[in-house]
C-alpha positions as CSV (number, residue, x, y, z in Angstrom):
1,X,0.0,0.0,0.0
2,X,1.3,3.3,-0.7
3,X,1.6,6.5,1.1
4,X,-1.1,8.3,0.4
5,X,-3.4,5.2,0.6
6,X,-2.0,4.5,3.5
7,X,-2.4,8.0,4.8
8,X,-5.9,9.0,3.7
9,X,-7.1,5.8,5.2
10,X,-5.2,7.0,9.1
11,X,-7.1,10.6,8.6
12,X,-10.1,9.2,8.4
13,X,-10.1,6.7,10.5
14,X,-8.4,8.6,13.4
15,X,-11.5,11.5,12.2
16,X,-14.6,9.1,12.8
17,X,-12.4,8.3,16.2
18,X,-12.1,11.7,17.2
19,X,-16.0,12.3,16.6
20,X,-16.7,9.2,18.4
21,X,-14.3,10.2,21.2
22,X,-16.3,13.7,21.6
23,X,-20.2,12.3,21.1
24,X,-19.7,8.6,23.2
25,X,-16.9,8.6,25.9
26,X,-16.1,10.3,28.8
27,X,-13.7,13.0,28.8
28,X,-13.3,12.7,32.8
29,X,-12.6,9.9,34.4
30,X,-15.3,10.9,37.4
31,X,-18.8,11.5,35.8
32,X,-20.5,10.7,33.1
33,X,-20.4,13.8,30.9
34,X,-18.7,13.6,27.1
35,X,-17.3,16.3,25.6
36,X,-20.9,16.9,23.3
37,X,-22.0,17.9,27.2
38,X,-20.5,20.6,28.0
39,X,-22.3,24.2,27.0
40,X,-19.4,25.1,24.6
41,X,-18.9,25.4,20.9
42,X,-15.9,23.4,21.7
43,X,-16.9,20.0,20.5
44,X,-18.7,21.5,17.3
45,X,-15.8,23.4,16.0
46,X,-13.7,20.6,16.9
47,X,-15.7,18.1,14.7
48,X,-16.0,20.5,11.6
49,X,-12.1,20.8,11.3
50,X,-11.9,16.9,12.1
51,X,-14.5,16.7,8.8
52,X,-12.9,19.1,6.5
53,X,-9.1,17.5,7.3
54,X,-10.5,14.7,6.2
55,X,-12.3,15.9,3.1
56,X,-9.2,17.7,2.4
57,X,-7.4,14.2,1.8
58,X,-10.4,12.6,0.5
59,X,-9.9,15.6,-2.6
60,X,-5.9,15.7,-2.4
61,X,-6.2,11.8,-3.8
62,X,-8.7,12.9,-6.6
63,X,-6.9,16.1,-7.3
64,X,-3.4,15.6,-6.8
65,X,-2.4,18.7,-5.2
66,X,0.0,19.8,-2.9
67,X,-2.2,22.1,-1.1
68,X,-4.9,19.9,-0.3
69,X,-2.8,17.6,2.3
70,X,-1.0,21.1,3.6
71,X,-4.3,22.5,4.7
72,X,-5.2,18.7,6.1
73,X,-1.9,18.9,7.9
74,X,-2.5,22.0,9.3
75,X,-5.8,20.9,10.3
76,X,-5.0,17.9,12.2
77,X,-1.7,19.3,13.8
78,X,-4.4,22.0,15.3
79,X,-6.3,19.2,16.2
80,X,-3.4,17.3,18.1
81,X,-2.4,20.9,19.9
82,X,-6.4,21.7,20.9
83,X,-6.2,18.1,22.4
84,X,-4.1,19.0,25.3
85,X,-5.9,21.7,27.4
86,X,-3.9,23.6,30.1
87,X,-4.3,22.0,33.3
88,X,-2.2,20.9,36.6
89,X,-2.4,17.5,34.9
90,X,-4.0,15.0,33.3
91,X,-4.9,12.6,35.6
92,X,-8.3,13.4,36.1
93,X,-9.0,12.7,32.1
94,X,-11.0,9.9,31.1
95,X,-11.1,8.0,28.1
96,X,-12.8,10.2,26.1
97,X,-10.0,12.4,26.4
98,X,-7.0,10.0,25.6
99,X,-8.7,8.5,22.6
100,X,-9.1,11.8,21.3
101,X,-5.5,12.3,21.7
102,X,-4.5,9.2,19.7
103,X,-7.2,9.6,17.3
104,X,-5.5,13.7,16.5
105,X,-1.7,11.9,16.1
106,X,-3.3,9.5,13.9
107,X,-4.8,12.5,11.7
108,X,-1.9,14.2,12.0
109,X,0.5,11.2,10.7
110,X,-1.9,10.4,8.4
111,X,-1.8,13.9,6.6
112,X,2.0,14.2,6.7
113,X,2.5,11.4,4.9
114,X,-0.5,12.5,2.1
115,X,1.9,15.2,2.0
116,X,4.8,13.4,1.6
117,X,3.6,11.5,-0.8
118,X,2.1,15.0,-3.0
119,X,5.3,16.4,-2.5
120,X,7.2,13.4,-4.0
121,X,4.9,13.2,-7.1
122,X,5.0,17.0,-7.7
């Protein structure tokens, strides 16, 4: 499997994983509340730039551009820096939170190597 095969298929995967993450599992390890909870636009905004990153690679493999997987990138490396809030720590986060985390690094692996493999054919 090639790169960008190989990469489109981590962004959206680790996308559906991140929406799942927000809409089904706890984000703190006491209580029962999911991210979709809370009374923010947090979650919302969060899901929309999950969905276009991933339309952004879904068109970069039609298209063949470089600029489609650079605005993915930039996307998902958002995404994995918006994962970490700014708190004492992190043990209070549930698993909502930490499959979130690994879902962004997959999106963000994903789209570098979509980029990569642009790059390389450009």
């Amino acid at each position: 499997m090639n790169r960008r095969l190989a990469g489109t298929f981590m962004v959206v995967l680790g996308a559906a994983l991140l929406i799942v993450s927000l809409a089904f599992l706890h984000y703190f390890a006491r209580g029962s509340a999911t991210l979709w909870d809370a009374e923010t636009a947090g979650p919302l905004s969060t899901t929309l730039i999950a969905l276009i990153a991933a339309v952004l690679v879904l068109l970069s493999v039609l298209f063949g551009s470089v600029w489609l997987p650079l605005l993915a990138v930039c996307c998902s490396l958002y995404l994995f820096g918006h994962a970490f809030p700014i708190v004492d720590g992190y043990s209070g986060a549930g698993p909502g939170f930490w499959v979130g985390v690994a879902a962004s690094a997959v999106m963000s692996l994903g789209s570098v190597l979509v980029l990569a493999s642009a790059i390389r054919r450009a």
